[in-house]
DRENMILO-408951 format. One record per residue (C-alpha): x, y, z; residue number from 1. Coordinates in steps of 0.001 Angstrom, whole numbers, always signed. Last residue first. Layout:
DRENMILO-408951
((X; Y; Z); NUM)
...
end
This chain:
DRENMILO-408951
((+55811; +4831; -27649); 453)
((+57383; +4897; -23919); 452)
((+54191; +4165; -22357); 451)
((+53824; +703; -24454); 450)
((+57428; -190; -23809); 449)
((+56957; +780; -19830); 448)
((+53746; -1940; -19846); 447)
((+56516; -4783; -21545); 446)
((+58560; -3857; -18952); 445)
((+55735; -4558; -16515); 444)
((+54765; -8087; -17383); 443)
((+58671; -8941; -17842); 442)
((+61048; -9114; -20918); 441)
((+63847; -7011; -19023); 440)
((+63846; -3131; -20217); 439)
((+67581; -736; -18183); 438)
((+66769; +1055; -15296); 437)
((+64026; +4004; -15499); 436)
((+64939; +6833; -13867); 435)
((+62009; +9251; -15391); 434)
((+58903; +8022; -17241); 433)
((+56308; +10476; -18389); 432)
((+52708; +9952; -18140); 431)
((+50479; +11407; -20280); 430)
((+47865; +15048; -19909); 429)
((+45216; +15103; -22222); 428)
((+44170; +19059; -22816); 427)
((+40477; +19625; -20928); 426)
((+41648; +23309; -20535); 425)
((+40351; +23916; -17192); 424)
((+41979; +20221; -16646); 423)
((+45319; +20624; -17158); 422)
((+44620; +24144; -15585); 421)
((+43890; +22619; -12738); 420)
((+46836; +20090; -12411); 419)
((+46348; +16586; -12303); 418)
((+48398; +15067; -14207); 417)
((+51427; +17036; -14364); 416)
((+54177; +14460; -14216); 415)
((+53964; +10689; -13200); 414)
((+56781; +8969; -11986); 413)
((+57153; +5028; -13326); 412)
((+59751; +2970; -11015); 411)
((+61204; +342; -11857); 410)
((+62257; -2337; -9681); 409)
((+65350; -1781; -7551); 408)
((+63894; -1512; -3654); 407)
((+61255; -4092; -4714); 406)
((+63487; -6561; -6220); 405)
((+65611; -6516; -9293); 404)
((+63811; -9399; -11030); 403)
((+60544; -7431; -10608); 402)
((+57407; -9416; -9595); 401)
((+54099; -7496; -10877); 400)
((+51820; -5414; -8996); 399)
((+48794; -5552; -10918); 398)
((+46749; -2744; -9041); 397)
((+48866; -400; -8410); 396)
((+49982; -79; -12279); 395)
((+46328; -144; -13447); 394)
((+44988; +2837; -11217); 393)
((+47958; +4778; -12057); 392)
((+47213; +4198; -16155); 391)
((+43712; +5133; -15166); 390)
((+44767; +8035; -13337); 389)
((+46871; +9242; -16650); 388)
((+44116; +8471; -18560); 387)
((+42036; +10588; -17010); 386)
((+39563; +10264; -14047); 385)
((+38216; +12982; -12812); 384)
((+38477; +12778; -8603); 383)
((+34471; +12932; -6279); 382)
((+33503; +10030; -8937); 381)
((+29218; +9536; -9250); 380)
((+27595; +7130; -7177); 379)
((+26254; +9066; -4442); 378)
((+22372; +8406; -5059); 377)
((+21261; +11318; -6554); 376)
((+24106; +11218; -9439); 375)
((+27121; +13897; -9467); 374)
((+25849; +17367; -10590); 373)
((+27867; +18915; -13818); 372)
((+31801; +19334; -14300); 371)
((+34903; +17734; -13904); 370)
((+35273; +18398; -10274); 369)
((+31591; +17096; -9656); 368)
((+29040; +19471; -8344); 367)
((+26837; +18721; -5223); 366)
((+22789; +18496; -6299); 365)
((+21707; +15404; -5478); 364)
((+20913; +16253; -1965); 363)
((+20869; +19860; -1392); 362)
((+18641; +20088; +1267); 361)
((+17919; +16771; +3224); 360)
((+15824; +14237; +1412); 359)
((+12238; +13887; +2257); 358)
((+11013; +10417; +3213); 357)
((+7855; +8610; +1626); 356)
((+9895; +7450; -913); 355)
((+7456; +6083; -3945); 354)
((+6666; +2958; -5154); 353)
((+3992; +2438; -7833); 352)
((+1356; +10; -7217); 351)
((-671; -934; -11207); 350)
((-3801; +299; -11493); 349)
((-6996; -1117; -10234); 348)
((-8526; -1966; -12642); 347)
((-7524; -3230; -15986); 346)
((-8678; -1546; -18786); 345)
((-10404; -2631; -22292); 344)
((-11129; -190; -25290); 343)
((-14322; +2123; -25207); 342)
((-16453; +361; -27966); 341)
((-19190; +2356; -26603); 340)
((-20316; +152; -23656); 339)
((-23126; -1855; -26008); 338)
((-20791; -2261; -29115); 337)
((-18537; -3647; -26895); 336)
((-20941; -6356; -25170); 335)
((-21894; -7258; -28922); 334)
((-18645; -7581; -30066); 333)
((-17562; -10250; -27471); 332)
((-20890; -12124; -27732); 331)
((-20139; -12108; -31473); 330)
((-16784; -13442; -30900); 329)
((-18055; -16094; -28391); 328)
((-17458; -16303; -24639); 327)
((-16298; -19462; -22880); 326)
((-19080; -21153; -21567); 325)
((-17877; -23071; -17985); 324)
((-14677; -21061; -17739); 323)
((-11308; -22337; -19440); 322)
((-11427; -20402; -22763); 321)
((-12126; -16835; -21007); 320)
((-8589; -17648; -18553); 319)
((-6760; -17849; -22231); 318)
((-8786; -14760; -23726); 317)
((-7517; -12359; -20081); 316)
((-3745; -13917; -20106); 315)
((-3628; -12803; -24097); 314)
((-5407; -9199; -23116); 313)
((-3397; -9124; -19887); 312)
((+30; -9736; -22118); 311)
((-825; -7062; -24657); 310)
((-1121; -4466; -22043); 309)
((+2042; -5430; -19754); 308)
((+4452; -5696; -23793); 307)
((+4438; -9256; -25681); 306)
((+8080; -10475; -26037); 305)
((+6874; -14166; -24960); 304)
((+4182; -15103; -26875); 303)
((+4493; -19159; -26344); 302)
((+6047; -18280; -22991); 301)
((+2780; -16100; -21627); 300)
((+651; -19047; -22743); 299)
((+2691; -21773; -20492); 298)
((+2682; -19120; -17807); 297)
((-1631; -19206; -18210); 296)
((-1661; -22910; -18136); 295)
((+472; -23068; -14868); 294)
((-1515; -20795; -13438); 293)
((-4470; -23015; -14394); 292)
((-2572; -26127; -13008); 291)
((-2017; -24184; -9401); 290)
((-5836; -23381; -9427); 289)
((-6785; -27360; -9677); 288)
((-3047; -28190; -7190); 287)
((-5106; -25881; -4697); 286)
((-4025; -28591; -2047); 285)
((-6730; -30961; -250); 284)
((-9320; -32138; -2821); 283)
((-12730; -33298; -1266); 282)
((-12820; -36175; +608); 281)
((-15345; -38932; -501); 280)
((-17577; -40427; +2496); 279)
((-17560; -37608; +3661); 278)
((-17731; -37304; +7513); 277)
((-19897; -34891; +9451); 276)
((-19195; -31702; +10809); 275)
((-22500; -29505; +9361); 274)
((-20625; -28501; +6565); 273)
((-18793; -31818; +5293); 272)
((-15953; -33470; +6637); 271)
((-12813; -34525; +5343); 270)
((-11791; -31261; +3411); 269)
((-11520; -29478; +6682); 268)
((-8729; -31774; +7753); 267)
((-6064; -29059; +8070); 266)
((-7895; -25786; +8333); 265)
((-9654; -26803; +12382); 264)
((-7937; -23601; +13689); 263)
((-6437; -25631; +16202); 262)
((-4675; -27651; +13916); 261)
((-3295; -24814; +11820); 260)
((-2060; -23624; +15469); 259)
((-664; -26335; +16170); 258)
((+1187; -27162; +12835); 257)
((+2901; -23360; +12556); 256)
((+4109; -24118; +16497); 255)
((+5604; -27176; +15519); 254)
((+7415; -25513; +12587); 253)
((+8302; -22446; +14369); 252)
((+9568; -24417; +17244); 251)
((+11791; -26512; +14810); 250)
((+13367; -23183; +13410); 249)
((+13861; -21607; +16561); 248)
((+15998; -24175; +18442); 247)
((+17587; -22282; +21322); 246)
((+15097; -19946; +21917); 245)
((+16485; -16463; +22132); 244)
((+17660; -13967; +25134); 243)
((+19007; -10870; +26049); 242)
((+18494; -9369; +22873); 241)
((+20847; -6943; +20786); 240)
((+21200; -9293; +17337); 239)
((+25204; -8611; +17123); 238)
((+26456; -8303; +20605); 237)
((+23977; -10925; +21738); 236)
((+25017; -13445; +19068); 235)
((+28876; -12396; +19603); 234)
((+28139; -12945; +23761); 233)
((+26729; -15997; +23560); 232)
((+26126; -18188; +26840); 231)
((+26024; -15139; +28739); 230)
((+23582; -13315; +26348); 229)
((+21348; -15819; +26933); 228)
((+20602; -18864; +24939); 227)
((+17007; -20659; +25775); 226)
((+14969; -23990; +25802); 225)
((+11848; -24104; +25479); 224)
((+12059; -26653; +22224); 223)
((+13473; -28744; +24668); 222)
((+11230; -28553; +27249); 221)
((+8035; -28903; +25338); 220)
((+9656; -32733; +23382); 219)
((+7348; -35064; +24704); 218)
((+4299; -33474; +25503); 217)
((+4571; -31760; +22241); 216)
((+5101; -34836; +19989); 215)
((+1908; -36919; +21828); 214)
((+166; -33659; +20719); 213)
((+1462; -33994; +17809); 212)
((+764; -37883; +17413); 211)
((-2813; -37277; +19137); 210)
((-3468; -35057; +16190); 209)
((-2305; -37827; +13481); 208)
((-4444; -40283; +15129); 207)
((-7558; -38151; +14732); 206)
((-6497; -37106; +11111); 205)
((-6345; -40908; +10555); 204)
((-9856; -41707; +11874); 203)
((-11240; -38986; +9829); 202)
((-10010; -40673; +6897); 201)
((-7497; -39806; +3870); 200)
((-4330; -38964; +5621); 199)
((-1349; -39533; +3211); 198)
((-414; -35625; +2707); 197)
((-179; -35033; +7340); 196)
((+2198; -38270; +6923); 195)
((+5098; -36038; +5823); 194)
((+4497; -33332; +8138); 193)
((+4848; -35879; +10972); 192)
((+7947; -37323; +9636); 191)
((+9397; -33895; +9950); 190)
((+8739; -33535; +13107); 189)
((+10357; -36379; +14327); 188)
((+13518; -35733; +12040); 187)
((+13497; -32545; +13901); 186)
((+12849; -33958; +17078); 185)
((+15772; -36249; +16504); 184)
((+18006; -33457; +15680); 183)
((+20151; -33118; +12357); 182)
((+17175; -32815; +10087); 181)
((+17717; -33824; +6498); 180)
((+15062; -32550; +4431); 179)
((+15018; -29044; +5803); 178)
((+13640; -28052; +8857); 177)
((+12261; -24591; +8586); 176)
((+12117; -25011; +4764); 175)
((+10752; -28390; +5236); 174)
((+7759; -27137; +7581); 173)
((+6737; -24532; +5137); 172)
((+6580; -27095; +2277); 171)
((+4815; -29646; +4230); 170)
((+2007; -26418; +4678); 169)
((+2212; -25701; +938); 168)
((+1622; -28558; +24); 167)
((-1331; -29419; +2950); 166)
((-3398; -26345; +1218); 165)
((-5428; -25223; +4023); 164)
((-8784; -25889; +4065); 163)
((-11345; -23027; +4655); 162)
((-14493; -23721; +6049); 161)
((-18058; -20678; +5192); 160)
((-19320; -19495; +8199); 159)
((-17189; -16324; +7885); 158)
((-17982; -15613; +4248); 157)
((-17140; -12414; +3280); 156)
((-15213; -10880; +6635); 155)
((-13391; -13879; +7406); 154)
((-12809; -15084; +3817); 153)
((-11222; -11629; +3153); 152)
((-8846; -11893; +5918); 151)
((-7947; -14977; +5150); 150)
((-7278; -14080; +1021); 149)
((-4864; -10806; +2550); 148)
((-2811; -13404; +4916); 147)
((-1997; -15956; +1948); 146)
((-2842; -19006; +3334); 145)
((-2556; -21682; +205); 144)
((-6524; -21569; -76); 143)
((-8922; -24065; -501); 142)
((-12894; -22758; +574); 141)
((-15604; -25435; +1409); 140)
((-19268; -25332; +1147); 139)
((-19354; -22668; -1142); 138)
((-20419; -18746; -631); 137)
((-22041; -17288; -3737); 136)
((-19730; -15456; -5834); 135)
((-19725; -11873; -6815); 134)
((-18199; -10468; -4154); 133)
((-15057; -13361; -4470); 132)
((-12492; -11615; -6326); 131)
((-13141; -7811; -5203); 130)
((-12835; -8945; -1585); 129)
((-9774; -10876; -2589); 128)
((-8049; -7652; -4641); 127)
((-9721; -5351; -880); 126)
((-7682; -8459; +1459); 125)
((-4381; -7998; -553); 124)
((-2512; -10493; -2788); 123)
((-899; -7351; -4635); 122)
((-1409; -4613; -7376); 121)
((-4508; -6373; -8354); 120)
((-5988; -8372; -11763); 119)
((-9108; -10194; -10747); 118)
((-10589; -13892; -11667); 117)
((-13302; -15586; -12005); 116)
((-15336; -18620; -12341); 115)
((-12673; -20868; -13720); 114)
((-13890; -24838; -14371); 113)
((-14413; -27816; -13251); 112)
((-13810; -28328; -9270); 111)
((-14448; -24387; -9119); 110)
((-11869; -21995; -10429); 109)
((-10844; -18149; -8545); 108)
((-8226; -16689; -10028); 107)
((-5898; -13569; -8676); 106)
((-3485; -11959; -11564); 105)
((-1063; -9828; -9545); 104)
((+827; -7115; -11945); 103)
((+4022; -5390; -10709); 102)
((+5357; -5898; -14490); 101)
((+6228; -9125; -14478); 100)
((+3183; -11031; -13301); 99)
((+2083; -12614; -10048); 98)
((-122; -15455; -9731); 97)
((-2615; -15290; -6790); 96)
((-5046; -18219; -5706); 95)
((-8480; -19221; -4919); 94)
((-10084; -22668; -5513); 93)
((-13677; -23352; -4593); 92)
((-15422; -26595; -3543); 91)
((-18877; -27623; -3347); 90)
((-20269; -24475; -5708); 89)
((-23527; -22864; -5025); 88)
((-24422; -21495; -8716); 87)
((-25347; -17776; -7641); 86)
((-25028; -17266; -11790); 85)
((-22910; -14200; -12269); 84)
((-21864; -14165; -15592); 83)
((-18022; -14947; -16474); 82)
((-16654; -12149; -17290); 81)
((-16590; -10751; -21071); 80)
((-13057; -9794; -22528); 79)
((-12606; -6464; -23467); 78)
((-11685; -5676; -26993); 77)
((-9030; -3166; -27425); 76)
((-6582; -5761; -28661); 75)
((-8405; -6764; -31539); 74)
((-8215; -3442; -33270); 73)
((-4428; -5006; -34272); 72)
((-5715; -7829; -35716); 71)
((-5238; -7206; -39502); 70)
((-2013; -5129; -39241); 69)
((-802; -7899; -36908); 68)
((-1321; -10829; -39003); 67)
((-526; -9215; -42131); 66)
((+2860; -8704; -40532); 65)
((+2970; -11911; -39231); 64)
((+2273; -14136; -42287); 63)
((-552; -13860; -44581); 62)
((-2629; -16961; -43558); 61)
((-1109; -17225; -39606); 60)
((+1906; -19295; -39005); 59)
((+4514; -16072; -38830); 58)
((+2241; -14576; -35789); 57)
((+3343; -17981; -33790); 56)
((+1457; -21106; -32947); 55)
((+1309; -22083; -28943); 54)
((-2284; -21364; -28886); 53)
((-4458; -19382; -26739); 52)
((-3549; -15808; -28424); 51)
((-3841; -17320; -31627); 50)
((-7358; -18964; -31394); 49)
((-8513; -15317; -30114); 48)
((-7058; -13419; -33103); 47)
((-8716; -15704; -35280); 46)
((-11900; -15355; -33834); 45)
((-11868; -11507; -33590); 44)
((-10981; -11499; -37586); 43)
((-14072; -13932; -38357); 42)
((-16309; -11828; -35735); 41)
((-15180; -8652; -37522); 40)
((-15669; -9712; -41443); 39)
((-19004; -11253; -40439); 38)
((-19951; -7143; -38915); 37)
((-18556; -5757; -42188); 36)
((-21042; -7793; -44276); 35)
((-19239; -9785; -46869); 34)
((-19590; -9526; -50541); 33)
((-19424; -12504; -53017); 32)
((-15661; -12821; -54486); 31)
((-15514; -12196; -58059); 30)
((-14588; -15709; -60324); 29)
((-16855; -15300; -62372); 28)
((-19543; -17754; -64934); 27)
((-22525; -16477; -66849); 26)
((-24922; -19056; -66593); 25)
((-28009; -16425; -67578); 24)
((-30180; -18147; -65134); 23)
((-28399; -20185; -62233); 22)
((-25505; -17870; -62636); 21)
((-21967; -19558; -61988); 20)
((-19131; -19052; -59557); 19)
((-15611; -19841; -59676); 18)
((-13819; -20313; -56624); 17)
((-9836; -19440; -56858); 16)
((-7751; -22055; -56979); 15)
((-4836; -21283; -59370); 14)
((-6424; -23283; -62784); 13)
((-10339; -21866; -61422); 12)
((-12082; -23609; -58930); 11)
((-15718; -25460; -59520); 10)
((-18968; -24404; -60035); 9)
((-20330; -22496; -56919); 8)
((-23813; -21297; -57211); 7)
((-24950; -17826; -58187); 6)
((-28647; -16569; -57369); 5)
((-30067; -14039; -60171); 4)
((-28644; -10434; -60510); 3)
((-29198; -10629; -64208); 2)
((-25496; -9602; -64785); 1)
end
């Protein structure tokens, strides 16, 4: 060939491109050669629009074994984070999802779009710390008041408001008093949770807070009251205190309210930093992190059977699409080609539970009668069990109704099985029937028949 520029000039009877020589116009049907490094970002790409789709391995060009012998370097790509801008965001979203596995996956989104996220053993204060160190602190924080996410927002950014999620704070209260309340203060109560997700104003949250107080004036003696020990002994007997509050579960729920209220995390979202009014509230549940959870389960049930590794890597590409400029293939190859292609990690590792307590000596380690240890925790038989106890076990167990009676019914005598050298010699030892009256068609004849042959 003159090694002159080819054009394409039309397909071929089964498809294939045909290409012909602008000088010589010699005509093939050879593919043109493709740099390695094209070859990569086309194969990254494709495994990247699978693992954020719903379509299967058996969809892709090939089928699924191609699929995965063509992608299967794909897996050992790290994902690029989101870069670290200082953008100072109005509103920011923070919540944990956890994962089969032991896994936490803890995401961080903006009004728009993610800005980061952290995988963690847990919903502790270090996995929020490690969340939000890169951020810049926003005007207003949503959480659903997990303990370890507080006590990172006090230490990071302790000027910085946090709203409660009002969801989750209805929710608590209906779980303490469900959504039919016997008592009148519970019903009360109750209807004051319910109004707490219709508030939109600052003049509503201030008549909402007179309402509880209003509802605390009213009703402090009766959820003071008490129950001694007098007034129930079998509560006293089996809890060991003196002395509880009568109605615990409608305390808790007022009490859970007054504090929140006090803590100024219920109608943060109404005004702005320095206190005053907005004249558009900001968004008052994490329902914006909850639908990206959401997104990521929806992903993890498309690929269901994936193993823990293979599972981060799909939950890792689907949180990359959502952020404000989701990474590229070649940005993706680029950043790995700069840290040695090492393959991705997650970090911290996974919590492992272990038993702090020593066992006494020789735990574990009694022998069985037939043989060998029986099992750490006490489960194994302390009596072998051969057919012949089986057969016993059976027989006392059904009990059937003889037409003779009890004192005629009868009666199945077992001979030799249990004797040592029975089982030193691990020979089968059978039951043998002695006495037995004459066969009637009942449950336990037939059961003498079977013995018999």
């Amino acid at each position: 060939m003159c090694r002159d520029p080819m054009r394409k000039h039309g397909r071929t009877a089964s498809g294939s491109q045909r290409w012909r020589c602008t000088a010589c116009n010699l005509t093939t049907t050879a593919p043109r050669a493709v740099p390695p490094a094209r070859t990569e970002q086309a194969t990254l790409g494709e495994f990247i629009a699978w693992a954020t789709s719903k379509g299967t391995q058996a969809d892709q060009p090939g089928g699924a074994r191609a699929f995965r012998r063509r992608t299967a370097w794909c897996w050992r790509v790290p994902v690029p984070r989101p870069p670290v801008t200082g953008e100072v965001h109005a509103q920011i979203f923070i919540d944990g999802l956890h994962l089969a596995g032991g896994w936490t996956l803890l995401v961080a989104r903006s009004t728009a779009h993610v800005i980061a996220w952290q995988w963690a053993a847990g919903e502790s204060a270090a996995a929020y710390t490690a969340l939000l160190q890169d951020l810049a602190p926003p005007d207003l924080v949503t959480t659903d008041g997990a303990g370890g996410a507080l006590k990172a927002l006090r230490e990071l950014w302790p000027r910085t408001p946090v709203q409660r999620c009002l969801i989750h704070v209805h929710r608590d209260t209906v779980r303490d008093l469900t959504l039919h309340p016997r008592t009148t203060q519970g019903r009360a109560l109750l209807g004051l949770s319910r109004k707490l997700l219709t508030i939109t104003t600052t003049d509503q949250a201030a008549h909402w807070l007179t309402a509880l107080n209003d509802y605390a004036t009213e009703y402090r003696t009766w959820l003071n009251q008490r129950t001694t020990d007098q007034d129930d002994p079998a509560t006293a007997a089996a809890t060991g205190r003196k002395w509880w509050y009568t109605h615990p579960r409608t305390r808790r729920a007022h009490r859970r309210l007054e504090r929140l209220a006090k803590q100024g995390t219920l109608f943060a979202y109404l005004t702005g930093p320095a206190g005053e009014p907005r004249h558009t509230p900001l968004e008052r549940t994490t329902n914006p992190v909850e639908a990206i959870n959401a997104q990521v389960r929806a992903t993890l049930r498309h690929h269901r059977g994936a193993g823990p590794d293979h599972q981060a890597a799909i939950i890792d590409w689907t949180l990359a699409r959502l952020t404000e400029q989701p990474p590229t293939p070649t940005q993706a190859l680029k950043a790995w080609d700069q840290d040695g292609r090492r393959p991705a990690a997650r970090l911290p590792t996974r919590k492992t539970r272990t038993n702090a307590r020593p066992h006494p000596a020789g735990w574990g380690h009694h022998t069985h009668p037939r043989g060998g240890p029986v099992d750490a925790q006490g489960l194994g038989r302390t009596h072998p069990l051969t057919p012949t106890r089986r057969l016993q076990q059976h027989i006392h167990a059904y009990k059937p109704t003889s037409p003779y009676g009890r004192k005629n019914a009868p009666q199945v005598t077992m001979h030799g099985s249990l004797k040592p050298h029975h089982l030193d010699r691990g020979a089968p030892s059978y039951p043998r029937l002695v006495n037995t009256p004459a066969l009637v068609n009942t449950p336990a004849d037939m059961l003498t028949r079977l013995l018999v042959c």
